[in-house]
LUMLUM-147522 format. One line per field, with one value per residue: chain; residue number from 0; x, y, z of N, C-alpha, C in turn. Coordinates in Angstrom, 2 decimals. Last residue first. Example, Ala and Ser with C-alpha at 12.3 -4.5 7.8 and 13.67 -1.06 7.14 Angstrom:
cadena (A|A);
num (1|0);
n_u (12.85|13.19);
n_v (-2.25|-5.69);
n_w (7.08|7.80);
ca_u (13.67|12.30);
ca_v (-1.06|-4.50);
ca_w (7.14|7.80);
c_u (12.90|13.20);
c_v (0.03|-3.30);
c_w (7.87|7.80);
This chain:
cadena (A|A|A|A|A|A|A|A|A|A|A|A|A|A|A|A|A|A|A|A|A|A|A|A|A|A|A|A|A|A|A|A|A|A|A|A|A|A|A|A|A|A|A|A|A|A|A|A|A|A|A|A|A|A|A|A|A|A|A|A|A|A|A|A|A|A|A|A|A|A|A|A|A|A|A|A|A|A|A|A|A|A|A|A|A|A|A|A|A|A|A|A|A|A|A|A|A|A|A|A|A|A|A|A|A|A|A|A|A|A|A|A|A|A|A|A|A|A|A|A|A|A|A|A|A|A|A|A|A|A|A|A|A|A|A|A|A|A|A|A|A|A|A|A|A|A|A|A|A|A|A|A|A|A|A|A|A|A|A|A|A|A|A|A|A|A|A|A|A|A|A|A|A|A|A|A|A|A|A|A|A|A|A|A|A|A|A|A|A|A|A|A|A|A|A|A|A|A|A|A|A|A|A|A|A|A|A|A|A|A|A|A|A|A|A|A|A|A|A|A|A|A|A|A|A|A|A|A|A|A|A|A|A|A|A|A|A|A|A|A|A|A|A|A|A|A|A|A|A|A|A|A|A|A|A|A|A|A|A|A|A|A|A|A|A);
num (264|263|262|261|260|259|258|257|256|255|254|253|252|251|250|249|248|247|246|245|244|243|242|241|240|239|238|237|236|235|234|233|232|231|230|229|228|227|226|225|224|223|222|221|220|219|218|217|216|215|214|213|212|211|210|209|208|207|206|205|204|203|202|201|200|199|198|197|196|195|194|193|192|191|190|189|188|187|186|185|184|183|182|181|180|179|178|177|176|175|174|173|172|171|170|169|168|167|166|165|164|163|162|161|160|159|158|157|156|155|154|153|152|151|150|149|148|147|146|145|144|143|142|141|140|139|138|137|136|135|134|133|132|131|130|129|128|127|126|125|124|123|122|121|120|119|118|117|116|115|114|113|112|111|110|109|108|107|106|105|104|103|102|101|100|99|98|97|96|95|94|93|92|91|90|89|88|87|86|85|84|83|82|81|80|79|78|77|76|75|74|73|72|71|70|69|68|67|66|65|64|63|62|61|60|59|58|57|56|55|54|53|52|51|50|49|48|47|46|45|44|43|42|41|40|39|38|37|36|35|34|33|32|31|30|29|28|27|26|25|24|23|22|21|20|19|18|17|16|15|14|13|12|11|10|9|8|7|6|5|4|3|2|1|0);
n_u (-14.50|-11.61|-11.00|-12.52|-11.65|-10.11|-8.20|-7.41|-6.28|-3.95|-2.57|0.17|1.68|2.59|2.68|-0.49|-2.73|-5.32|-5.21|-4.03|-4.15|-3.80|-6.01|-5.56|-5.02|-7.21|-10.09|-10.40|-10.22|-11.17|-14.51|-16.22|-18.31|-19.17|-21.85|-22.56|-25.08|-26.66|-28.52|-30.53|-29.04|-27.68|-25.09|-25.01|-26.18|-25.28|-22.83|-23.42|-23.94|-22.02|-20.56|-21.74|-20.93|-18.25|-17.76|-19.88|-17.79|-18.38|-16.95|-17.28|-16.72|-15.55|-17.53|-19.55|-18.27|-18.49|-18.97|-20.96|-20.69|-22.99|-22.76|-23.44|-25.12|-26.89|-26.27|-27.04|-28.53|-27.62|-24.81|-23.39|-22.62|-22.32|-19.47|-18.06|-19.01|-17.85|-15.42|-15.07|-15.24|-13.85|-14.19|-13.52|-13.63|-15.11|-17.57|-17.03|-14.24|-12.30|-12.49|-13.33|-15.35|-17.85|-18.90|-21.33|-23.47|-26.30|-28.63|-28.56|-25.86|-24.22|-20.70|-19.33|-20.15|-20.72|-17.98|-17.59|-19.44|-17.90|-16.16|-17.20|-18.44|-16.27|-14.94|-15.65|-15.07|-15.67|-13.67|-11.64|-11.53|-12.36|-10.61|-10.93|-10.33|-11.65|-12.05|-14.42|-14.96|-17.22|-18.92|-20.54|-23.04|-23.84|-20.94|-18.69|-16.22|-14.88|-13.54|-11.84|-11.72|-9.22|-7.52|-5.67|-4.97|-4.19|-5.23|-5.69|-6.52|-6.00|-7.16|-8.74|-10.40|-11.05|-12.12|-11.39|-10.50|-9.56|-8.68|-7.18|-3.44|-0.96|0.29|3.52|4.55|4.38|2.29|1.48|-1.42|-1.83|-3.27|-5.61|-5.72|-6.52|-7.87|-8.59|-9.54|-9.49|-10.07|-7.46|-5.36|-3.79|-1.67|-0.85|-1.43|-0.94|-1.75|-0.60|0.21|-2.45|-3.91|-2.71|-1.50|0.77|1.49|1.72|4.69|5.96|4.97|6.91|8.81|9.15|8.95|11.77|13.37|12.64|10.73|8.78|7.51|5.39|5.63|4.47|2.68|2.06|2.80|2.43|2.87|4.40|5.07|6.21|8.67|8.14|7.68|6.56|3.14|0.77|-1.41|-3.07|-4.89|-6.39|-9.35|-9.89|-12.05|-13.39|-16.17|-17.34|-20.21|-18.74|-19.10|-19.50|-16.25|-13.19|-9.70|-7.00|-4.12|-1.82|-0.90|-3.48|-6.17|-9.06|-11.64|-14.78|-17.47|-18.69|-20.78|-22.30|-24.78);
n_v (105.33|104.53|102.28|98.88|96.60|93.31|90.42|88.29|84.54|83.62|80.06|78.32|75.25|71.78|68.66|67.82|68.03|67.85|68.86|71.06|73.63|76.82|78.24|78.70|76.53|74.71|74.04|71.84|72.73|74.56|76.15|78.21|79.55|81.55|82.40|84.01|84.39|86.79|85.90|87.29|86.58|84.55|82.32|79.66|78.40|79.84|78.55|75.71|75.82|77.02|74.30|72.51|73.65|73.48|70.83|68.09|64.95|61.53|58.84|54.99|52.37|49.60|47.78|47.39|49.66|52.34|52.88|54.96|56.98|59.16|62.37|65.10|66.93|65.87|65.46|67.52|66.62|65.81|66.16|64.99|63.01|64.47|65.09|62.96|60.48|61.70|61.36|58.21|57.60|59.67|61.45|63.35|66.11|66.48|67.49|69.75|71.44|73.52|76.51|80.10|82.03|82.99|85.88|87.17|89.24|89.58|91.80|93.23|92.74|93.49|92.96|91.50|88.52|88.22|87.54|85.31|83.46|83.32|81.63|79.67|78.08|78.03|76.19|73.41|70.88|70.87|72.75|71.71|69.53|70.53|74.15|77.07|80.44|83.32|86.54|89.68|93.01|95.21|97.11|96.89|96.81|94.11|92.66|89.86|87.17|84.74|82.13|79.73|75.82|73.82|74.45|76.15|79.39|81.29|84.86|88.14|91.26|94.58|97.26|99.37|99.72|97.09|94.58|91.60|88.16|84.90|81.69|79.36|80.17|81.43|84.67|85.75|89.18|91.02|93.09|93.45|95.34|97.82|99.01|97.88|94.40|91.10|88.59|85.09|81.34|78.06|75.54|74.41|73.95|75.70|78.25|81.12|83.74|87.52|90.40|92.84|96.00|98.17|98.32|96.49|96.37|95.88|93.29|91.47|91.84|90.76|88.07|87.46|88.18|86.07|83.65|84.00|83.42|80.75|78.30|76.03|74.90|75.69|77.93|80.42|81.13|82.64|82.18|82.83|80.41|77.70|75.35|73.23|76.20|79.63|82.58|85.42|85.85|85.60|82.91|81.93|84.88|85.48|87.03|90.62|93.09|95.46|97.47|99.51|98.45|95.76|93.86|90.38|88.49|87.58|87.32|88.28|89.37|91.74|93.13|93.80|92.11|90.95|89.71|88.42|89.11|91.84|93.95|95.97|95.74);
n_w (-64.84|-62.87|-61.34|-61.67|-59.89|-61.95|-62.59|-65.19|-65.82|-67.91|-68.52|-69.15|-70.68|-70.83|-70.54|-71.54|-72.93|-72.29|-69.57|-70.04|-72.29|-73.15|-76.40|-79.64|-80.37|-79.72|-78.27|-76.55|-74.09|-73.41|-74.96|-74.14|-72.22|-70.25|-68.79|-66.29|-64.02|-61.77|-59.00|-56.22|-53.25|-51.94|-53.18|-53.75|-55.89|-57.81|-57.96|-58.36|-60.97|-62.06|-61.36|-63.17|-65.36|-65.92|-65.96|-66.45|-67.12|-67.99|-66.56|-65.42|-63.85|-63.15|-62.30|-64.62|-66.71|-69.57|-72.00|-71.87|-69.64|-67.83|-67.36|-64.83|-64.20|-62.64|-60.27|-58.60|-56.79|-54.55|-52.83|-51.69|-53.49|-56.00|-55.64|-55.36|-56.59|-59.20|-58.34|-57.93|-60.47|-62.85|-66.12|-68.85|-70.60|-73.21|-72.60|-71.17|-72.05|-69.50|-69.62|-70.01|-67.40|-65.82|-63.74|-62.13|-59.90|-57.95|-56.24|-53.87|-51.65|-49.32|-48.98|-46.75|-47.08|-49.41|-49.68|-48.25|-49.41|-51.97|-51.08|-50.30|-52.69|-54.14|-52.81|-52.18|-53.17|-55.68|-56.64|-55.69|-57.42|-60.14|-59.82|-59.88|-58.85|-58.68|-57.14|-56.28|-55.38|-54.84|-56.30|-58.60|-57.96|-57.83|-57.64|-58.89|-59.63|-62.21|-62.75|-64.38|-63.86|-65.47|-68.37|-66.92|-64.92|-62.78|-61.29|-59.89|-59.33|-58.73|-57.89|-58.56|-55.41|-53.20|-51.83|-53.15|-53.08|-54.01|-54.20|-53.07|-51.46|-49.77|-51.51|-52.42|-52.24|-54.37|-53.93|-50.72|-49.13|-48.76|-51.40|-51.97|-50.69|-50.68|-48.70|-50.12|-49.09|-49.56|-51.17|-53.79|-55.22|-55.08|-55.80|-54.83|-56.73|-57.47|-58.09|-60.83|-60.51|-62.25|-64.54|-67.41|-69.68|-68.98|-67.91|-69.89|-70.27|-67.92|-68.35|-70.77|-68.90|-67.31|-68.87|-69.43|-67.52|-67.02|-69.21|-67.98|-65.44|-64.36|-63.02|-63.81|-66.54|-68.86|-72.23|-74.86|-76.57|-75.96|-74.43|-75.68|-77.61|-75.61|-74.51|-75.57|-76.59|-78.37|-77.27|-75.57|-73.67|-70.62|-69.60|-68.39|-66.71|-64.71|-63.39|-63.55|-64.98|-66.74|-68.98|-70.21|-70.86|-73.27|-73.91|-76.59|-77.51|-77.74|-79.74|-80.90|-79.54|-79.61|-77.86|-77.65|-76.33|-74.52|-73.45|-70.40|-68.54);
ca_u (-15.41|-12.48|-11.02|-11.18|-12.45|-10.37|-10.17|-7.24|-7.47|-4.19|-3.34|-1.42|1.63|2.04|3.37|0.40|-0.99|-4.88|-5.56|-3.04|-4.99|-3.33|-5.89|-6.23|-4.43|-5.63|-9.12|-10.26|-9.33|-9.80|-13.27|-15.01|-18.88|-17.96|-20.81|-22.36|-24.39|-26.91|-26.89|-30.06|-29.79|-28.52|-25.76|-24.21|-26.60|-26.82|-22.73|-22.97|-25.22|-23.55|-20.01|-21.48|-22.44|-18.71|-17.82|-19.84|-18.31|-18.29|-18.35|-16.32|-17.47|-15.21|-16.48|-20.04|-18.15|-18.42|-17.68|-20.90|-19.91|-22.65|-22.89|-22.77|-24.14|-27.70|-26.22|-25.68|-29.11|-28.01|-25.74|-23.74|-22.92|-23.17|-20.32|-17.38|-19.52|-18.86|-15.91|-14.97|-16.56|-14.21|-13.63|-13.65|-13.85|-13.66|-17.38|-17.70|-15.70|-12.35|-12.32|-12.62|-14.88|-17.10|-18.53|-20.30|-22.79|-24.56|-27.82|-29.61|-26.32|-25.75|-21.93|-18.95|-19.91|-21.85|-18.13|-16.60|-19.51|-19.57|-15.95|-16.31|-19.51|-17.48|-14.26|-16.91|-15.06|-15.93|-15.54|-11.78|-11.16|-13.11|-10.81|-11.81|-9.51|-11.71|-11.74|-13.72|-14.94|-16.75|-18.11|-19.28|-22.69|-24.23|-22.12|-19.02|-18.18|-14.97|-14.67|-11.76|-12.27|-9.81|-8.50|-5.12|-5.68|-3.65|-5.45|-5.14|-6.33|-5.89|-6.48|-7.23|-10.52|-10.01|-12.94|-10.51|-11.64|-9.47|-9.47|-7.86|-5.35|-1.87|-0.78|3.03|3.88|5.62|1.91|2.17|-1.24|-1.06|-2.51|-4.30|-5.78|-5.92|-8.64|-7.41|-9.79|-8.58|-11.19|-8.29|-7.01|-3.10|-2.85|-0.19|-1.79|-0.62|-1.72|-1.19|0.29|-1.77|-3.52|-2.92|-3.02|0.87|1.37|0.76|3.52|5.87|4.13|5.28|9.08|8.85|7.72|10.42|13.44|12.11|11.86|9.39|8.79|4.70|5.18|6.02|2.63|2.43|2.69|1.82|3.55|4.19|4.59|4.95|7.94|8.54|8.00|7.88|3.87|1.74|-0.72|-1.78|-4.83|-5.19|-8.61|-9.57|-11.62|-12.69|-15.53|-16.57|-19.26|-19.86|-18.54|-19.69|-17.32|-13.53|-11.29|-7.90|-5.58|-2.30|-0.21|-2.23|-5.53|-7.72|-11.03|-13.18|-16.80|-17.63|-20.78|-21.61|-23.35);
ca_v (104.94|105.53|103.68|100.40|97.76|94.29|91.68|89.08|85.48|84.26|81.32|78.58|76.68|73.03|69.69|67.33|68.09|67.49|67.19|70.03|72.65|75.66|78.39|79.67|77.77|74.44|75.14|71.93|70.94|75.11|74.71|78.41|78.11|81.57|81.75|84.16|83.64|86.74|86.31|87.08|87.21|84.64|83.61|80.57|78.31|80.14|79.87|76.23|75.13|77.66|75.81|72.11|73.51|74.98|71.85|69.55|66.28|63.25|59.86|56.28|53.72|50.92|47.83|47.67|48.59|51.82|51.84|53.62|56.65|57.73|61.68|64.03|67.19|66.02|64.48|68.20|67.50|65.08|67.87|66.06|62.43|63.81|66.23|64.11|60.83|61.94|62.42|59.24|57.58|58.19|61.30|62.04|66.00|66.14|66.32|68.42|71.65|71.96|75.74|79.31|81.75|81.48|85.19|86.12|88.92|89.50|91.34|92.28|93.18|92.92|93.58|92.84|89.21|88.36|88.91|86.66|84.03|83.88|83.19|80.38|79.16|79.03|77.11|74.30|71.40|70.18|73.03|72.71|69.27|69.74|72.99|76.31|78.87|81.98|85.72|87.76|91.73|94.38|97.93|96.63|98.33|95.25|92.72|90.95|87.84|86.66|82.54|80.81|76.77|74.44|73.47|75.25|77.94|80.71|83.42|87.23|90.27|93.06|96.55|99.47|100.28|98.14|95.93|92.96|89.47|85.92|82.48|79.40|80.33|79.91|83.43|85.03|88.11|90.59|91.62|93.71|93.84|97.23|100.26|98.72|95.92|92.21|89.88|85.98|82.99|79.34|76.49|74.36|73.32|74.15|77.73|80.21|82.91|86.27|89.60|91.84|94.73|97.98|99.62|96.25|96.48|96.63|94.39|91.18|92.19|91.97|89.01|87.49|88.98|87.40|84.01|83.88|84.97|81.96|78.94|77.47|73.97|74.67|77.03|80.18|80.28|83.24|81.30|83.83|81.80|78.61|77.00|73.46|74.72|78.47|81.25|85.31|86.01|87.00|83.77|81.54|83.09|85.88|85.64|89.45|91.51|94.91|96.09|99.57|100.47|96.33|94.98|91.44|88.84|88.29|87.12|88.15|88.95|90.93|92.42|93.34|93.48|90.41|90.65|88.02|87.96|91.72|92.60|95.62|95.53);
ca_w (-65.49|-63.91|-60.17|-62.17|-60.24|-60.91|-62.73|-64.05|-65.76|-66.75|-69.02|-68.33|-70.17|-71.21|-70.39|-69.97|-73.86|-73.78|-70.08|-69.34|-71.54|-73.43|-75.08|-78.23|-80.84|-79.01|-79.23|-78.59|-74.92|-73.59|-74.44|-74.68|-73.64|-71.78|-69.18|-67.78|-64.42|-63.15|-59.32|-57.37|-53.76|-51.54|-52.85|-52.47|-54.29|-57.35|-57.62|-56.55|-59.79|-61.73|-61.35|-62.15|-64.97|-65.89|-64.73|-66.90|-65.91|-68.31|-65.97|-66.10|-64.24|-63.12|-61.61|-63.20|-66.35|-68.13|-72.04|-72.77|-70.25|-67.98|-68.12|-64.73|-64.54|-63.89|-61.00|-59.38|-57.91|-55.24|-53.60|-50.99|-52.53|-55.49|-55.86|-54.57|-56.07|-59.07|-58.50|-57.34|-59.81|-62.33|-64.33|-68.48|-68.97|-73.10|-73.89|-70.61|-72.12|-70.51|-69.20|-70.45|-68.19|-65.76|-65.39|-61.99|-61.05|-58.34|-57.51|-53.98|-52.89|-49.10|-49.82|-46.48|-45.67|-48.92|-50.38|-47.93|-48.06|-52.00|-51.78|-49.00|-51.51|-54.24|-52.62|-52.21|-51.44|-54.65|-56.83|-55.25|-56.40|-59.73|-60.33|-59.75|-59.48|-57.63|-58.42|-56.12|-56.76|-54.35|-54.90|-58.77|-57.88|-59.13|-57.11|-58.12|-58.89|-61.58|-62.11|-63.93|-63.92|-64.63|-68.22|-68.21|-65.23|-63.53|-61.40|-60.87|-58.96|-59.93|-57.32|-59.41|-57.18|-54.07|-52.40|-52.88|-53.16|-53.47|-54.07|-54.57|-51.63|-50.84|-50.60|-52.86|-51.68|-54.21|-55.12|-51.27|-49.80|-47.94|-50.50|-52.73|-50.38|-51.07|-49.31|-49.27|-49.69|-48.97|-50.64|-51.87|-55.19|-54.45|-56.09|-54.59|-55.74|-57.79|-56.94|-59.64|-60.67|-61.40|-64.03|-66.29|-70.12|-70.09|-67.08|-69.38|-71.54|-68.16|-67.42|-70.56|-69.97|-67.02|-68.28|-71.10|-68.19|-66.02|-69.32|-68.58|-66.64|-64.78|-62.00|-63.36|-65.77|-67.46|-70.93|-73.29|-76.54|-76.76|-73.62|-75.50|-77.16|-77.10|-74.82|-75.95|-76.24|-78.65|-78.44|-75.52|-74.21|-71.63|-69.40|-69.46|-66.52|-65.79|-63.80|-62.87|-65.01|-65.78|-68.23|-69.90|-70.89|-71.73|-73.91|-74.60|-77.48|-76.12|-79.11|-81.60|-79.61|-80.01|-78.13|-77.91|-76.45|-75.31|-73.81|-72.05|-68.77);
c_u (-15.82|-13.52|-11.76|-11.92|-11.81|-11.63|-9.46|-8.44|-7.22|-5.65|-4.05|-1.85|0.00|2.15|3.00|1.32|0.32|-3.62|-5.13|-3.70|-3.89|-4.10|-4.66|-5.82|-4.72|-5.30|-7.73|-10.10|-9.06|-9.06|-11.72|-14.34|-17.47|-18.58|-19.95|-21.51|-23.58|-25.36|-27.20|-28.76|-29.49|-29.47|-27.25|-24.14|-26.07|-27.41|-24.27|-22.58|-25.26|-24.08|-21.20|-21.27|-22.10|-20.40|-17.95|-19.19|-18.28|-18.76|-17.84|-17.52|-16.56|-15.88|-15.63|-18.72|-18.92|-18.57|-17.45|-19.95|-20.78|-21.61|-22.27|-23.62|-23.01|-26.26|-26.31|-25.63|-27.86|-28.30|-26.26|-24.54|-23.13|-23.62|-21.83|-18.80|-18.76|-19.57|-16.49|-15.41|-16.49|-15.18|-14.14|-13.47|-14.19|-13.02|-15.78|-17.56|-16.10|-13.54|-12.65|-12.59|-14.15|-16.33|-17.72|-20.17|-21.71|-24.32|-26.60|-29.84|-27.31|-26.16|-23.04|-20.04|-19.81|-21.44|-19.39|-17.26|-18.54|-19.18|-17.04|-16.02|-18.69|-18.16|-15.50|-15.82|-15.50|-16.40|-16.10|-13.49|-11.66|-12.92|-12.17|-11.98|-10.40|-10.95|-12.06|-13.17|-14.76|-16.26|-17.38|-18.39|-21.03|-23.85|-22.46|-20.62|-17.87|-16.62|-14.39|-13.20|-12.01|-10.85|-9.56|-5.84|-4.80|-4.45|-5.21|-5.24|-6.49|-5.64|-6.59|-6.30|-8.73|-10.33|-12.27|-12.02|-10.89|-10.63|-9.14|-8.70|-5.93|-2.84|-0.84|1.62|3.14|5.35|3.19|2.28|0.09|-1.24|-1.42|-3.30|-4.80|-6.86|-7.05|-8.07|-9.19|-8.89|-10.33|-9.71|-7.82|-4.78|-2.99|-0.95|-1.02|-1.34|-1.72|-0.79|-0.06|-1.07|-2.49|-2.76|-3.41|-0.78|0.83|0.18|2.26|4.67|4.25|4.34|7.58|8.37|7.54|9.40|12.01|12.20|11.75|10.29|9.18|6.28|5.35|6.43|4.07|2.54|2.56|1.67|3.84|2.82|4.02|4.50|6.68|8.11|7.55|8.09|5.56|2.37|-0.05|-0.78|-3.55|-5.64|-7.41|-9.15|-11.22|-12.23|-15.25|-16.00|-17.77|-18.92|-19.37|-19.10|-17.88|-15.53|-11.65|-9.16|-5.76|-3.81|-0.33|-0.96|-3.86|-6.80|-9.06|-12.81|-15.14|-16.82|-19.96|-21.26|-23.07);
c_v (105.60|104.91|104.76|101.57|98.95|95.56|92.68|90.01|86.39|85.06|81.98|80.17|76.71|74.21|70.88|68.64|68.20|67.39|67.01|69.15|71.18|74.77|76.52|79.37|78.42|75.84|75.46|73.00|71.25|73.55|75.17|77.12|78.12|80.66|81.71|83.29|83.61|85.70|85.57|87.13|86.83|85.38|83.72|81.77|78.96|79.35|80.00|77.53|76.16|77.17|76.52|73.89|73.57|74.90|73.07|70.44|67.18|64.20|61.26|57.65|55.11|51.74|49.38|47.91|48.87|50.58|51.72|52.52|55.19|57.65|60.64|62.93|66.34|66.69|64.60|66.82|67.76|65.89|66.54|66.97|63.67|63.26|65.38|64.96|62.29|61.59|62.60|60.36|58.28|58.74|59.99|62.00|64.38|66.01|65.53|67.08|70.26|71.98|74.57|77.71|80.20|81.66|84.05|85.83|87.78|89.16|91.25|91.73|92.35|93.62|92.97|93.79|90.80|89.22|88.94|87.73|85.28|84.50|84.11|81.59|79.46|79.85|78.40|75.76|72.19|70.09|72.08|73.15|70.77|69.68|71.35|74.59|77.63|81.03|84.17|87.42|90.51|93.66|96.91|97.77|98.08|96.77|93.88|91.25|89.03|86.76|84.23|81.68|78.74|75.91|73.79|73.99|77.50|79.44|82.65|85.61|89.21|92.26|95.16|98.22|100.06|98.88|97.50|94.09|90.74|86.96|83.73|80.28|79.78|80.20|82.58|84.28|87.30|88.85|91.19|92.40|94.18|95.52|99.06|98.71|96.58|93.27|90.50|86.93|84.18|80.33|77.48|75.15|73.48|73.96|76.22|79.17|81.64|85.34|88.28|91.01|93.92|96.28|99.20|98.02|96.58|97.03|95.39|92.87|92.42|92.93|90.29|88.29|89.06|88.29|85.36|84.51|85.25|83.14|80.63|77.93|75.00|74.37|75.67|79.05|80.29|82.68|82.11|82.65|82.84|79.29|78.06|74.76|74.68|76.90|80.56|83.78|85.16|86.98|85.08|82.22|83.13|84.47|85.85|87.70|90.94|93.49|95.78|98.21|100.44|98.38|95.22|92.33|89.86|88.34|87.35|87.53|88.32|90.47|91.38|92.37|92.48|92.04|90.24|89.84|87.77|90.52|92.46|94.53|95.43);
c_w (-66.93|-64.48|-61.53|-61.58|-60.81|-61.23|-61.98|-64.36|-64.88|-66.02|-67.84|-68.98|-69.65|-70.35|-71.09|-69.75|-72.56|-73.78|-71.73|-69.71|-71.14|-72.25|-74.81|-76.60|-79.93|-79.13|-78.67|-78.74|-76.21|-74.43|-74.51|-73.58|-74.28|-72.97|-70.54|-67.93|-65.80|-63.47|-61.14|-58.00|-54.73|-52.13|-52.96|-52.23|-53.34|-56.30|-57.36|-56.89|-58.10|-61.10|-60.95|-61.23|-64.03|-65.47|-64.72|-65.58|-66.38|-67.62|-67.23|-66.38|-64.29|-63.95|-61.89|-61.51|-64.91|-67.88|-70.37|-72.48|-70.84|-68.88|-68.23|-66.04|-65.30|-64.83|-62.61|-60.41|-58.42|-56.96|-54.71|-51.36|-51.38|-54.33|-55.35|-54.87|-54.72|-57.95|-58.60|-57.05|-58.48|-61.45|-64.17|-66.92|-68.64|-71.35|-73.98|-71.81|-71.51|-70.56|-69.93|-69.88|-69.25|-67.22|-64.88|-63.98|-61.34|-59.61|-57.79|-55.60|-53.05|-50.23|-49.49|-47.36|-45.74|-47.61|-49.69|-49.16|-47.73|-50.32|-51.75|-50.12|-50.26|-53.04|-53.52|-51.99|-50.89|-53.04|-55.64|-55.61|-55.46|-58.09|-59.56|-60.32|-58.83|-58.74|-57.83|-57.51|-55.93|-55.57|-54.36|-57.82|-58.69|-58.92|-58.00|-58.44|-58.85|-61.09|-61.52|-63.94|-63.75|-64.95|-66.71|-68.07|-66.40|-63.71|-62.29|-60.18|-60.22|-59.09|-58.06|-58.45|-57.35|-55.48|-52.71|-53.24|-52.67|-53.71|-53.30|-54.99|-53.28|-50.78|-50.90|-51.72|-52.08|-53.32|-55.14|-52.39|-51.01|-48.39|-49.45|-52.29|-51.48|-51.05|-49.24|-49.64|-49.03|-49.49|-49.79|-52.00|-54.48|-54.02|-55.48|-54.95|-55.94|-56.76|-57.39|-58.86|-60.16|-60.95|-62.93|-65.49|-68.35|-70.15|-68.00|-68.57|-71.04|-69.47|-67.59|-69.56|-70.53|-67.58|-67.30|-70.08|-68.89|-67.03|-68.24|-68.17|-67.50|-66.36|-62.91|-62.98|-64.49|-66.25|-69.78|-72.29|-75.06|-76.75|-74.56|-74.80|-76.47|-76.67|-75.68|-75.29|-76.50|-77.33|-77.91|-76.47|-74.69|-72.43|-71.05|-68.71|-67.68|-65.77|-64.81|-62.83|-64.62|-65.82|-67.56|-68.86|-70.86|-72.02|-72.60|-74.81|-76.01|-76.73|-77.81|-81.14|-80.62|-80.61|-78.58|-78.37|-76.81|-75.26|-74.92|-72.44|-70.26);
């Protein structure tokens, strides 16, 4: 696969990982688009206090690099996985899901973070994709391995692929004990993810969560054959200019990760 960390076109910078023949994929960041205040710039968020005209007018920019328009999700933390079709999945229709797959050439699929995880699979022929929105609540419950299982279901690849893009780095990921034991108390080995806090109390414990670790753990448990892991290493807390992040700045914009297979090579 080819290998391409940042890309900053004139009017649409991006980032993105390795290519595959037939796999495309940016995560947008917050620059060269038309909202203002905390949204500033490429908000594509619709969801999150913007101004509506601003965040059309963003998507419309967005479309511009896009062969075809995408499939939006209704996002609400879950484990729900939807399969779009070219041809009879209409991107007018909003799913709830945290997850989708499409074995479409020229079919985008899309996903809105701001600190959460954004996750692209596919398999080494790149004959299948997944996206997945991946927050703690949803890594949790295991919306991986119900994505894994719908692509395992239709490819018996004996190599996958997966980029983790953008997300709050672990140095800035404070949780309670809760959460740690949401992951622990089902997957002892994910502990190693999880960093004590100094200022814990035997009453309230406080935890730093790698979730882009956390992430690889349960993508190389939910497939069965080899699956090559890439990760970004791109905090969305500290690089403000770049990307916007709800734990740092509450009211903010999102940023879009979209893939698909492109029908040329």
């Amino acid at each position: 696969m080819n290998s391409t960390n940042l890309s900053t076109h004139t009017f649409a910078p991006f980032v993105q990982g390795s290519q595959g023949e037939r796999l495309r994929y940016f995560t947008t960041t917050r620059q060269s688009g038309m909202s203002t205040g905390p949204w500033a710039s490429w908000n594509l968020g619709a969801h999150c206090g913007d101004d509506a005209q601003a965040v059309s007018r963003n998507r419309m920019r967005l479309q511009e690099y896009l062969p075809a328009p995408p499939h939006w999700l209704q996002q609400v933390h879950g484990t729900e996985v939807v399969q779009f079709r070219k041809n009879t999945s209409d991107p007018a229709v909003l799913l709830t899901a945290d997850a989708a797959f499409t074995r479409d050439t020229d079919c985008v699929l899309a996903i809105l973070t701001a600190d959460c995880l954004p996750i692209v699979v596919t398999d080494a022929d790149n004959s299948i994709l997944g996206v997945a929105h991946a927050g703690w609540r949803g890594l949790a419950a295991g919306v991986i391995a119900q994505l894994a299982r719908q692509l395992q279901r239709y490819c018996q690849s004996e190599h996958w692929f997966a980029w983790v893009g953008p997300a709050i780095g672990a140095q800035h990921f404070e949780v309670g004990q809760e959460v740690y034991d949401a992951f622990v108390q089902d997957a002892p080995q994910d502990r190693q993810h999880f960093v004590l806090q100094p200022d814990s109390t035997a009453d309230e414990k406080k935890w730093h969560a790698d979730l882009a670790g956390l992430a690889q753990m349960r993508l190389e448990r939910s497939f069965a054959a080899r699956i090559q892991v890439e990760q970004s290493q791109l905090c969305t807390f500290t690089q403000a200019e770049q990307f916007y992040s709800y734990r740092r700045d509450g009211i903010t914009g999102r940023m879009a990760t979209v893939a698909w297979l492109s029908s040329t090579t």
